[in-house]
PLY file of the C-alpha trace (Angstrom):
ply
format ascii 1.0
element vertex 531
property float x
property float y
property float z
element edge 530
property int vertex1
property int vertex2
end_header
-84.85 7.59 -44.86
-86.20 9.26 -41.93
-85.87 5.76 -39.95
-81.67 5.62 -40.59
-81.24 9.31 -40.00
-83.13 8.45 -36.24
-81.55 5.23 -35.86
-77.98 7.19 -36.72
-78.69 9.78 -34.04
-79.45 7.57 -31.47
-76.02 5.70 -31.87
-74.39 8.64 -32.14
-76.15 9.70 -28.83
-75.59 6.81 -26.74
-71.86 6.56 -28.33
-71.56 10.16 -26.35
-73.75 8.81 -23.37
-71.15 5.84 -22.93
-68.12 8.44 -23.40
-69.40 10.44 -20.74
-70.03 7.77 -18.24
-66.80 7.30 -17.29
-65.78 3.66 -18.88
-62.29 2.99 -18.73
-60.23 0.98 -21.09
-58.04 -1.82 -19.81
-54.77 -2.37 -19.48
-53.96 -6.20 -20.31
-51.46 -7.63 -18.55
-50.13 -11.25 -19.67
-47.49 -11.01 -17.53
-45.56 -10.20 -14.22
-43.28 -8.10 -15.85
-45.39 -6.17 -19.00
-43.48 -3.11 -19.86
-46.26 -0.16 -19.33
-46.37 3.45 -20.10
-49.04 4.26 -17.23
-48.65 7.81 -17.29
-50.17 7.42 -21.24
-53.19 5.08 -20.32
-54.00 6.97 -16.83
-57.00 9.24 -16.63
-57.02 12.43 -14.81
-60.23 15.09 -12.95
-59.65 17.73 -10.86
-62.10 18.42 -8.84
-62.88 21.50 -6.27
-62.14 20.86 -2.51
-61.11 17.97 -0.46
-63.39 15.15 -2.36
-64.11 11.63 -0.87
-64.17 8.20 -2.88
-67.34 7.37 -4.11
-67.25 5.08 -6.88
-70.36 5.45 -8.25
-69.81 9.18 -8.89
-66.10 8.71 -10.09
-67.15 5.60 -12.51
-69.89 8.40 -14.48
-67.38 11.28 -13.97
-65.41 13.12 -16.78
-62.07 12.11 -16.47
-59.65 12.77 -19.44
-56.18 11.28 -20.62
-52.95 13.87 -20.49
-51.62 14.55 -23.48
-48.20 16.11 -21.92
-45.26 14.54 -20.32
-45.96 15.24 -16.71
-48.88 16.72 -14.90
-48.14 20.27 -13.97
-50.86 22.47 -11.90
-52.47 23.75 -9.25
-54.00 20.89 -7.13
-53.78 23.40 -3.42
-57.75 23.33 -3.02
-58.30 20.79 -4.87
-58.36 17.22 -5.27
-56.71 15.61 -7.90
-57.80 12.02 -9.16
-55.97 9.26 -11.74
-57.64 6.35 -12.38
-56.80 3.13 -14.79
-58.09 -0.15 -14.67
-55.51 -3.67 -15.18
-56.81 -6.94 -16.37
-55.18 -9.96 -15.74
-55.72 -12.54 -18.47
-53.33 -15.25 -17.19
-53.40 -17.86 -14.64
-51.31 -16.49 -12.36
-51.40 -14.01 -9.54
-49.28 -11.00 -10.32
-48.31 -7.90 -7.94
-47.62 -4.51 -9.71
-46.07 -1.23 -8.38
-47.57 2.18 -8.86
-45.54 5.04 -8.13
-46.16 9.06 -7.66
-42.59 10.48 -8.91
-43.41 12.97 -6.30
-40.82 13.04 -3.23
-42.56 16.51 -1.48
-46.76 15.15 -2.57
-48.39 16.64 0.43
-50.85 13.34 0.38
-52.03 10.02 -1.77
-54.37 7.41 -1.70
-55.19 4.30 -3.94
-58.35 2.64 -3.46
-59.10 -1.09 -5.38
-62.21 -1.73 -7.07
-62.50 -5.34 -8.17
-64.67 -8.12 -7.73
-64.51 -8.63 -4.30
-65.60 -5.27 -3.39
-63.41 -1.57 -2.66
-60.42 -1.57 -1.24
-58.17 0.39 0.39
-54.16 0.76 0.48
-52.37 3.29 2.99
-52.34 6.63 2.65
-49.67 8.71 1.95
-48.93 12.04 3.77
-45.78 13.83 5.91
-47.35 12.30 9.41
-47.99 8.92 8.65
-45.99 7.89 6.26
-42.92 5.57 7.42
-40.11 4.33 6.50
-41.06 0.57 5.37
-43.74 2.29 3.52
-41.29 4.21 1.49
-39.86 2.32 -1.70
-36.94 3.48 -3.61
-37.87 7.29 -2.64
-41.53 8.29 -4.33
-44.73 6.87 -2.35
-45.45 3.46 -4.34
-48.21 0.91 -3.75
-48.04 -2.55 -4.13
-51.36 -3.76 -6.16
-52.08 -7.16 -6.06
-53.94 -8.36 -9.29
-55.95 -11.75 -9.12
-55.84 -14.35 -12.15
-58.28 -14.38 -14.68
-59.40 -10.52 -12.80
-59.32 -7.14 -13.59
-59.25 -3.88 -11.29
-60.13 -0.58 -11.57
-57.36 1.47 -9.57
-58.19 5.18 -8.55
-55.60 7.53 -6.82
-56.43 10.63 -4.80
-53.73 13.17 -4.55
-53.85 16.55 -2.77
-51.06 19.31 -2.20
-50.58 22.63 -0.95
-47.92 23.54 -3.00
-48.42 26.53 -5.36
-47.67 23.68 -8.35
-47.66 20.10 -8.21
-45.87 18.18 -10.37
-46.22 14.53 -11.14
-45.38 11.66 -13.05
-46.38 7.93 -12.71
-45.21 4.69 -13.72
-46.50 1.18 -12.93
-43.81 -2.12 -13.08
-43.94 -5.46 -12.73
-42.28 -6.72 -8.98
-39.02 -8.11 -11.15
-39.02 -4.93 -12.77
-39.32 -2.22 -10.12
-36.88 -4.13 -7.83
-34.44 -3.73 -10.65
-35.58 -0.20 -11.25
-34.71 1.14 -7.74
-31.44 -0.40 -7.58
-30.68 1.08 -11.46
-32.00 4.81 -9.59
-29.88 4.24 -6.77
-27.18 3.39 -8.46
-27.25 5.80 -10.70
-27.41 8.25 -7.90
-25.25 7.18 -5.66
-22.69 7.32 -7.95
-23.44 10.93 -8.87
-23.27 11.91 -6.18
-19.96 9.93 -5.14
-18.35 11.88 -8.12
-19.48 15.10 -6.86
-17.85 14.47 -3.32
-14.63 13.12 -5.30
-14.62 16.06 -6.78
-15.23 18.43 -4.09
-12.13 16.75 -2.16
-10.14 17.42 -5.67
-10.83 20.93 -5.12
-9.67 20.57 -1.33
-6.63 19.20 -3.00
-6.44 22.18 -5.20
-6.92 24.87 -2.79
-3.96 23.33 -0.36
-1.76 22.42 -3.28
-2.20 26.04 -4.87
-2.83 28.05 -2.08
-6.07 30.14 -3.79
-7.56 29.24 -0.61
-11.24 31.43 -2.35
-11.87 27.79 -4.06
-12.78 26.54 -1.20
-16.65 28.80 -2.23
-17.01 27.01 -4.71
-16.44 23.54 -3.32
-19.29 24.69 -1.21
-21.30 25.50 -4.30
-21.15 22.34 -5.57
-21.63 20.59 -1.91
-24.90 22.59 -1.73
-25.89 21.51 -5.31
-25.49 18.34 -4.28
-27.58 18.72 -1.42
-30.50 20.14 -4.03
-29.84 17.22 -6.46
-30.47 14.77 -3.56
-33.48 16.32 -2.04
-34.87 17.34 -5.83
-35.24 13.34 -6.38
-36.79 12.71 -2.00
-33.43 11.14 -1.85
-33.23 11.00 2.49
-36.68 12.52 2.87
-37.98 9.59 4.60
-35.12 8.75 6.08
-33.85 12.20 7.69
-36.55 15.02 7.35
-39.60 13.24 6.89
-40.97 14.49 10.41
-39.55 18.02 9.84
-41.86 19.63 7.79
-39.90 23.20 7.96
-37.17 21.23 6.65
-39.18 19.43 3.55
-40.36 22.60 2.79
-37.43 24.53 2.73
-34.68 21.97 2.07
-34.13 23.29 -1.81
-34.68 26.88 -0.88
-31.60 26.52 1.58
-29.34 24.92 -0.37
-29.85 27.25 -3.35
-29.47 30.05 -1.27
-26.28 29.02 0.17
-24.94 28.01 -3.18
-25.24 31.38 -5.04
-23.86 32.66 -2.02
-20.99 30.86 -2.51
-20.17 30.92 -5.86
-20.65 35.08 -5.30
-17.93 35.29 -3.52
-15.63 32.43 -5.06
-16.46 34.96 -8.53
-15.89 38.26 -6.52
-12.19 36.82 -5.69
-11.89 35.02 -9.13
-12.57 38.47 -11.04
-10.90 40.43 -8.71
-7.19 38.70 -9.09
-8.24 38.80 -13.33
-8.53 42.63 -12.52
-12.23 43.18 -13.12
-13.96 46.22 -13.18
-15.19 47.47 -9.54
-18.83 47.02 -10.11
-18.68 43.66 -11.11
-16.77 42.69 -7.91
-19.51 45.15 -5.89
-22.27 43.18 -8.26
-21.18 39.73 -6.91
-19.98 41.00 -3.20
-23.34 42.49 -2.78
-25.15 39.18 -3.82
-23.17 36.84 -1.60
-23.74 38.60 0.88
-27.39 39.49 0.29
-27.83 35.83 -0.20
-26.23 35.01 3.29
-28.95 36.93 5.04
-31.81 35.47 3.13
-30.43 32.23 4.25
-30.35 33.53 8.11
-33.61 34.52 8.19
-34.29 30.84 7.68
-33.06 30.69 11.27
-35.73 33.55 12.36
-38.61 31.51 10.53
-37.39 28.10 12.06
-37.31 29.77 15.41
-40.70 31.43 15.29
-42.29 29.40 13.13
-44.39 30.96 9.85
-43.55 34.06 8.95
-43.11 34.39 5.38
-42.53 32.08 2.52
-38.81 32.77 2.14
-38.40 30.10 -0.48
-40.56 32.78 -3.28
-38.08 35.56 -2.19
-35.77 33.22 -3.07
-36.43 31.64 -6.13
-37.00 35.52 -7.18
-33.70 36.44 -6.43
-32.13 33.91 -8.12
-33.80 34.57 -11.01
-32.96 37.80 -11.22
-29.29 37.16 -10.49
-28.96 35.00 -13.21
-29.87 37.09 -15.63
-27.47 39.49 -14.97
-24.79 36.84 -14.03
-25.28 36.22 -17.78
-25.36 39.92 -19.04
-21.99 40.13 -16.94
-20.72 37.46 -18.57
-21.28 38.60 -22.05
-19.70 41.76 -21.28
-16.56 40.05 -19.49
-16.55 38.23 -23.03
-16.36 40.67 -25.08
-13.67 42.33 -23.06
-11.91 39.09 -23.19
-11.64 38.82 -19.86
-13.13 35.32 -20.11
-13.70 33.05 -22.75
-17.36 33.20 -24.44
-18.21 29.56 -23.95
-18.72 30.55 -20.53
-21.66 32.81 -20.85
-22.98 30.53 -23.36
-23.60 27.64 -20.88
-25.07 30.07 -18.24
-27.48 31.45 -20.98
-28.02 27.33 -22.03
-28.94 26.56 -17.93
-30.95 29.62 -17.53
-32.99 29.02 -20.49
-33.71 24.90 -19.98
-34.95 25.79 -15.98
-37.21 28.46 -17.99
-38.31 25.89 -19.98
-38.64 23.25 -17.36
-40.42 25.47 -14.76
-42.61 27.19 -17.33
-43.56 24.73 -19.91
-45.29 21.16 -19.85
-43.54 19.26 -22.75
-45.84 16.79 -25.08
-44.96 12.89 -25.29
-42.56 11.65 -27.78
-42.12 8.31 -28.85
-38.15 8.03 -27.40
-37.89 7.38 -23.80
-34.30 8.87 -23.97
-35.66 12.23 -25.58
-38.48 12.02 -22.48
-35.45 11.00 -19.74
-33.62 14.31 -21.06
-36.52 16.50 -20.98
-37.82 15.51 -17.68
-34.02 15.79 -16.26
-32.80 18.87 -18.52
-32.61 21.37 -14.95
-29.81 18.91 -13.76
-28.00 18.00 -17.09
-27.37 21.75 -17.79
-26.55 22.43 -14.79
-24.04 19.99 -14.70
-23.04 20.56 -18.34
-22.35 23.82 -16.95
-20.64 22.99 -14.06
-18.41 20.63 -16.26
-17.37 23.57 -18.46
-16.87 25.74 -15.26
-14.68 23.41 -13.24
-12.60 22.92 -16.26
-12.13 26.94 -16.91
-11.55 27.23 -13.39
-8.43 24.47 -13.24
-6.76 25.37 -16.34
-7.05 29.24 -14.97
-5.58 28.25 -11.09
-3.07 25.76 -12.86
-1.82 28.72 -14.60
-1.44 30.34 -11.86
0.35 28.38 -10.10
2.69 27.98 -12.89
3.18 31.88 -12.64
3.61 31.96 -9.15
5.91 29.32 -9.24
8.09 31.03 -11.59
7.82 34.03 -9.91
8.79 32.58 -6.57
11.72 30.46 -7.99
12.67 34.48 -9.61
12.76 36.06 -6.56
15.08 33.28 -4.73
17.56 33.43 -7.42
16.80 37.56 -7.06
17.40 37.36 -3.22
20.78 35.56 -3.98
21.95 37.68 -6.35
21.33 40.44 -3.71
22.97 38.56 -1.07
26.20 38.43 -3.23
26.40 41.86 -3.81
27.37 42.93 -0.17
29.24 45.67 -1.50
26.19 47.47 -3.02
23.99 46.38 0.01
26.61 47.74 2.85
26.51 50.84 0.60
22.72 51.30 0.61
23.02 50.71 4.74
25.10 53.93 5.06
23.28 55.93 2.72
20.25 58.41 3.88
18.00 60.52 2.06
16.54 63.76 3.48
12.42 64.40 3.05
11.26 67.51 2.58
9.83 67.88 6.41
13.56 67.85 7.03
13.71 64.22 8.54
16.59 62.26 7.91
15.55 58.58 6.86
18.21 55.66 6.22
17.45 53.98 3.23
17.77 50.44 4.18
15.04 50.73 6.72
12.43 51.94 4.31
9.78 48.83 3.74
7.76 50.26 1.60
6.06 53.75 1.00
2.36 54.42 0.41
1.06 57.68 -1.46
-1.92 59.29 0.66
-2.79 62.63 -1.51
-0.28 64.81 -1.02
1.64 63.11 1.40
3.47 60.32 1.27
3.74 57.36 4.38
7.19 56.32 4.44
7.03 52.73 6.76
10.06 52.17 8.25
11.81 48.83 10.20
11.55 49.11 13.64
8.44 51.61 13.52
4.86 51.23 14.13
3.66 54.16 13.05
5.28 55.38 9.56
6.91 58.68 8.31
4.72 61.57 7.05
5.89 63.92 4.34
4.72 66.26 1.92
6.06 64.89 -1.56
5.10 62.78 -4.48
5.99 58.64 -5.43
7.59 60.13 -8.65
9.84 62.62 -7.15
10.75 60.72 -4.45
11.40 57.44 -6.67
14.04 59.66 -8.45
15.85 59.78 -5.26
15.93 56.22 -3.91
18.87 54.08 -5.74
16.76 52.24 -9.06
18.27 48.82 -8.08
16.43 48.31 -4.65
12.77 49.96 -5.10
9.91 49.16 -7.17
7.00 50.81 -7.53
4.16 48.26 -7.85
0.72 50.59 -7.69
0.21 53.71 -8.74
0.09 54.32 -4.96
2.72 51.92 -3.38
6.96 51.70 -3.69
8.35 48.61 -2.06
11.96 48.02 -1.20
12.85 44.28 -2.94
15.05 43.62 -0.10
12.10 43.65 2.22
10.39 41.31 -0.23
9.11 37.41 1.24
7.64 36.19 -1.15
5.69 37.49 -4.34
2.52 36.25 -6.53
0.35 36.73 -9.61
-1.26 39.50 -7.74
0.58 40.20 -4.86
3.50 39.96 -2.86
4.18 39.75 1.00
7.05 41.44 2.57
9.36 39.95 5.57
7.26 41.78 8.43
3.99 40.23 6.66
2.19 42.88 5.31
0.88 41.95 2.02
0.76 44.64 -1.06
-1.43 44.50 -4.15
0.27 44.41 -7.58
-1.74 46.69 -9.94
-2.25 45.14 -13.50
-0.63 48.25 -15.16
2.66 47.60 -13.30
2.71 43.41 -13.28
4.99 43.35 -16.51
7.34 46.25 -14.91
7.98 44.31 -11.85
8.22 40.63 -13.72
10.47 42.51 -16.12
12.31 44.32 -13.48
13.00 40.71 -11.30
14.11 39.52 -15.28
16.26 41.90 -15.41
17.79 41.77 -11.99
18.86 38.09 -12.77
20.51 38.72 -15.89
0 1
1 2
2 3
3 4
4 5
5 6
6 7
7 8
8 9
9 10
10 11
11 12
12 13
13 14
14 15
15 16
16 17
17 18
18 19
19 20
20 21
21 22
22 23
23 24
24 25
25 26
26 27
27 28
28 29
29 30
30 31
31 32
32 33
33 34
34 35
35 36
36 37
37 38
38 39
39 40
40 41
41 42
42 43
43 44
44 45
45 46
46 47
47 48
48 49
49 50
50 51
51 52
52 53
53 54
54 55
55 56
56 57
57 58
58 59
59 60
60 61
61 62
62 63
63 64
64 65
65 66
66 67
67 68
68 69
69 70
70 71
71 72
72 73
73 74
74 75
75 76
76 77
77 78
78 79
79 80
80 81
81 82
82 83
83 84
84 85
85 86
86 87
87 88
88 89
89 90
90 91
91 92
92 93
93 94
94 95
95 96
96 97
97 98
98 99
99 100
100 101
101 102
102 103
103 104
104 105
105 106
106 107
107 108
108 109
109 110
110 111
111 112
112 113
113 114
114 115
115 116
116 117
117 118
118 119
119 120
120 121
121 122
122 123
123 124
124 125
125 126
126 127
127 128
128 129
129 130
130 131
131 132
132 133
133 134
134 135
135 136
136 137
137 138
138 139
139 140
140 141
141 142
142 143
143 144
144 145
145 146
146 147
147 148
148 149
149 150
150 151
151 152
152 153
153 154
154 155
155 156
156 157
157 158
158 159
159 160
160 161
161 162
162 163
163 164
164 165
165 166
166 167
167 168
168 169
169 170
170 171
171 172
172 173
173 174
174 175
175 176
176 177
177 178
178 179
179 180
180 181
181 182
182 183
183 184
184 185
185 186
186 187
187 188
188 189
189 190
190 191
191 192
192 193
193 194
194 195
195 196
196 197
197 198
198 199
199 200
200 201
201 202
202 203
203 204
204 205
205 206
206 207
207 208
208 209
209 210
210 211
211 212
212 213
213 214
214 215
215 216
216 217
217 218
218 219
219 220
220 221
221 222
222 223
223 224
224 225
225 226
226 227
227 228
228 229
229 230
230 231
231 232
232 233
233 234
234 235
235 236
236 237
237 238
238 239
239 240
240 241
241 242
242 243
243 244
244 245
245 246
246 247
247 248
248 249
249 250
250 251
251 252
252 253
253 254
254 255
255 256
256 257
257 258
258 259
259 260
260 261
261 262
262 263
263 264
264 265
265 266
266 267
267 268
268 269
269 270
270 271
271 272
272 273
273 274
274 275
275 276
276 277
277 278
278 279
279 280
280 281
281 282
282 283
283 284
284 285
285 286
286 287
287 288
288 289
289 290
290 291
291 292
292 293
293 294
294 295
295 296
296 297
297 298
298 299
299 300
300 301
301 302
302 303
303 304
304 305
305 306
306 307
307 308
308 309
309 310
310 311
311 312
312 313
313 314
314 315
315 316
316 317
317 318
318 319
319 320
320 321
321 322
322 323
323 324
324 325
325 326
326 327
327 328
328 329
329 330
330 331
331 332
332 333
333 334
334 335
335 336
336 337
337 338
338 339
339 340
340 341
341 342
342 343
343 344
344 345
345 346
346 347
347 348
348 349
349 350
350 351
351 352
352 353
353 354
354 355
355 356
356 357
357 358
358 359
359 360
360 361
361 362
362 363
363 364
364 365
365 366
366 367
367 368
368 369
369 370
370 371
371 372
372 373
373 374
374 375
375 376
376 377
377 378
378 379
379 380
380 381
381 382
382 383
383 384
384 385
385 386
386 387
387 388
388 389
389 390
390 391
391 392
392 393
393 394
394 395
395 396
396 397
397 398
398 399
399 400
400 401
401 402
402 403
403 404
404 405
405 406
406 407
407 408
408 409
409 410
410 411
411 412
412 413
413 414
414 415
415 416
416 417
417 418
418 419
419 420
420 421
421 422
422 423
423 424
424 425
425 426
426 427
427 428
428 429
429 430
430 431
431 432
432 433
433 434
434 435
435 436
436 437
437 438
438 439
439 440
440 441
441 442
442 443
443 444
444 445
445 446
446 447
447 448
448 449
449 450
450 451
451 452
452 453
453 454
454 455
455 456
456 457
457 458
458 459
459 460
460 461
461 462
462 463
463 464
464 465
465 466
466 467
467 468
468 469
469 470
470 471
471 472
472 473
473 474
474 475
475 476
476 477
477 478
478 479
479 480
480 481
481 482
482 483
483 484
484 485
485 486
486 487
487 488
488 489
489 490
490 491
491 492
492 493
493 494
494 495
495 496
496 497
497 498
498 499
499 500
500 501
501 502
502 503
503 504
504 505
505 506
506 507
507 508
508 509
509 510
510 511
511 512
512 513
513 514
514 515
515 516
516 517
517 518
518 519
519 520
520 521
521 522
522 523
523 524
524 525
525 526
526 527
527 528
528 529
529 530
């Protein structure tokens, strides 16, 4: 009994020995084209400082398999290695590619043991990595794989980046070929409908004149930008020597996107007649976002400094949370819909979730494609939803400008008729309480300051002070030819050019603010001037 209880232990102890010295199972490959989930068979050790390749040490070392959908950690310090070994049980020489899904890796390395010794491929890093030895736009190596062979593949990888994330995947040459045209494709044509639709706004803005859309064809320009560098999309072919700009690239563009879709929602909310601190709220971001993005210029110029892009990435968090509270308050004022702070809360929560969690493996590859991609599909769920709030809102306003300007012509003629009532008005003067004697047909408009009242006149540059109130003096001025649009402001129609949803522009250009309490009085009064 004593003999099987011994014998027992020592299996059970050399079982653990074998564990521990590193031995690797293989990946059998019948094939050129084998469909592989590397990233599940790959090994992984971290190790402290910059280590070099020994293979001797790294076959006995304790590597372990990742359990999660992506690496995520800190590798500044450190080296990270991966490690897998492919056997080749045909007669045939295949070539594989392994790829880092890594466009920013700060460096990588793949060494070959096999049968005829180590050996090995190029390294990757910012200074000496070129263009031809770029493919699709991660750092890939092409691993050729004798017949009847098998090799044990080990990858180095060190970063300085506060968090490196990585995923892997080895194809077959068929395979990967087809793979980076289906990625560029795929790309290329998102981004082709983003630039469509960024000229569609263009179109917009000319076609409606709400010339404040042009922020957030800017926004989604800059997104663009991020999308493109987010996936090393013209890394290697445009800022691969520029390491200020690999490192700040994202930063940048996120900056200058809030920025503009600050002040495209500070005018937006401002012609819905928001409350003030909501337009301060978003005035006072745009603009605080604008000089985060100039100090880029300071830090390009002297080189250093600080690391903006934290400051950054800060700020935007906070902003979006209370771009969400905002929202939910604008909802239940029904100023906007409440689908809209739904799909901000829906964005702000998956980049949470993205940045701050590492997701297990699941058995779909679609449920794993939208995980791994859920920062850009809200975001562009959101952006959908936005876009199409934003054109019904500026088609409806356009309708109601329309109508208001086709009012006002049919107004203006109706004046033009009545020359009776209008050579009346040119003769008639009213007398202000300073004793000034003021004809009536040369008052534009007047403006309540206090106490006093600023009566601008044709022909004047400076306008007419006197001590009086808009409600007396409204009582005085004939019914049929002034308006009083503010609590503030009378205008004389006559002097009227043109009018909109929220303003109008007299003859001599000066353009007056319609107050939301008086919009139906003047759309009524026009009504009723036509009937």
């Amino acid at each position: 009994m004593n003999l099987i209880v011994r014998i027992c232990f020592v299996f059970i102890l050399l079982s653990f020995v074998t564990k521990a010295s590193g031995s690797i199972v293989s990946i059998n490959l019948a094939g050129p084209n084998e469909k592989i989930d590397i990233y599940r068979e790959v090994e992984m050790l971290l190790e402290d400082g910059d280590s070099s390749f020994d293979w001797q040490r790294l076959k006995k070392a304790n590597f372990k398999k990742p359990e999660k959908l992506w690496f995520y950690g800190a590798v500044k310090g450190k080296t990270l290695w991966m490690r897998f070994k492919l056997k080749n049980t045909s007669i045939e020489n295949f070539i594989y590619f392994f790829t880092l899904k890594n466009g920013y890796l700060g460096s990588g390395q793949v060494f070959l043991a096999g049968t005829d010794g180590i050996q090995k491929l190029y390294h990757h890093s910012y200074s000496t990595l070129k263009k031809k030895d770029r493919i699709i736009h991660y750092p890939t190596w092409k691993i050729q794989i004798p017949k009847q062979d098998s090799l044990e593949v080990y990858v180095k990888i060190s970063d300085n980046a506060k968090r490196t994330r990585i995923r892997c995947s080895l194809k077959g040459e068929q395979d990967f070929y087809s793979y980076g045209f289906s990625v560029f494709a795929s790309l290329a044509g998102f981004f082709f409908l983003f630039i469509v639709y960024i000229f569609f706004l263009i179109y917009l803005t000319v076609f409606t004149k709400q010339f404040y859309v042009l922020f957030y064809a800017v926004y989604l320009l800059s997104f663009s930008v991020d999308f493109l560098a987010y996936h090393g999309i013209g890394q290697s072919f445009i800022w691969i020597e520029h390491v200020f700009w690999v490192h700040n690239i994202r930063s940048m563009s996120h900056a200058l996107s809030i920025a503009s879709i600050s002040f495209f929602l500070y005018k937006f909310y401002k012609m819905h007649d928001a409350p003030k601190w909501v337009l301060i709220f978003f005035l006072a971001s745009g603009i605080l976002f604008l000089v985060l993005l100039s100090l880029y210029g300071f830090k390009y110029g002297l080189g250093g400094m600080i690391n903006l892009y934290r400051y950054v990435w800060r700020a935007i968090k906070y902003y979006s949370i209370i771009l969400v509270f905002i929202h939910v308050w604008l909802a239940l004022k029904r100023i906007v819909p409440f689908y809209l702070p739904l799909v901000f809360i829906f964005h702000i929560l998956c980049s949470y979730a993205y940045a701050n969690f590492i997701f297990p493996y699941t058995k779909s590859a679609v449920l794993n494609w939208l995980i791994y991609e859920m920062y850009f599909i809200s975001l562009s769920f959101e952006l959908a939803v936005w876009s199409y709030y934003i054109v019904r809102k500026i088609k409806s306003i356009k309708q109601i400008n329309d109508t208001l300007q086709v009012n006002i012509e049919k107004l203006q003629s109706k004046i033009a008729s009545l020359k009776f009532r209008i050579e009346k008005q040119k003769t008639e003067t009213i007398r202000l309480k300073s004793k000034a004697l003021v004809v009536i047909k040369d008052i534009q408009y007047i403006k309540s300051d206090g106490a006093y009242l600023d009566l601008f006149l044709s022909g004047q540059s400076r306008p007419e002070v006197d001590r009086n109130s808009l409600k007396n003096i409204l009582e005085e001025l004939p019914s049929q030819y002034f308006l009083q649009i503010h609590r503030s402001v009378i205008v004389n129609i006559i002097a009227i050019k043109s009018i909109y949803f929220d303003r109008l522009i007299l003859k001599n250009g000066v353009e007056l603010s319609i107050s939301r309490k008086y919009k139906s009085i003047v759309f009524d009064s026009f009504k009723g001037n036509m009937a």
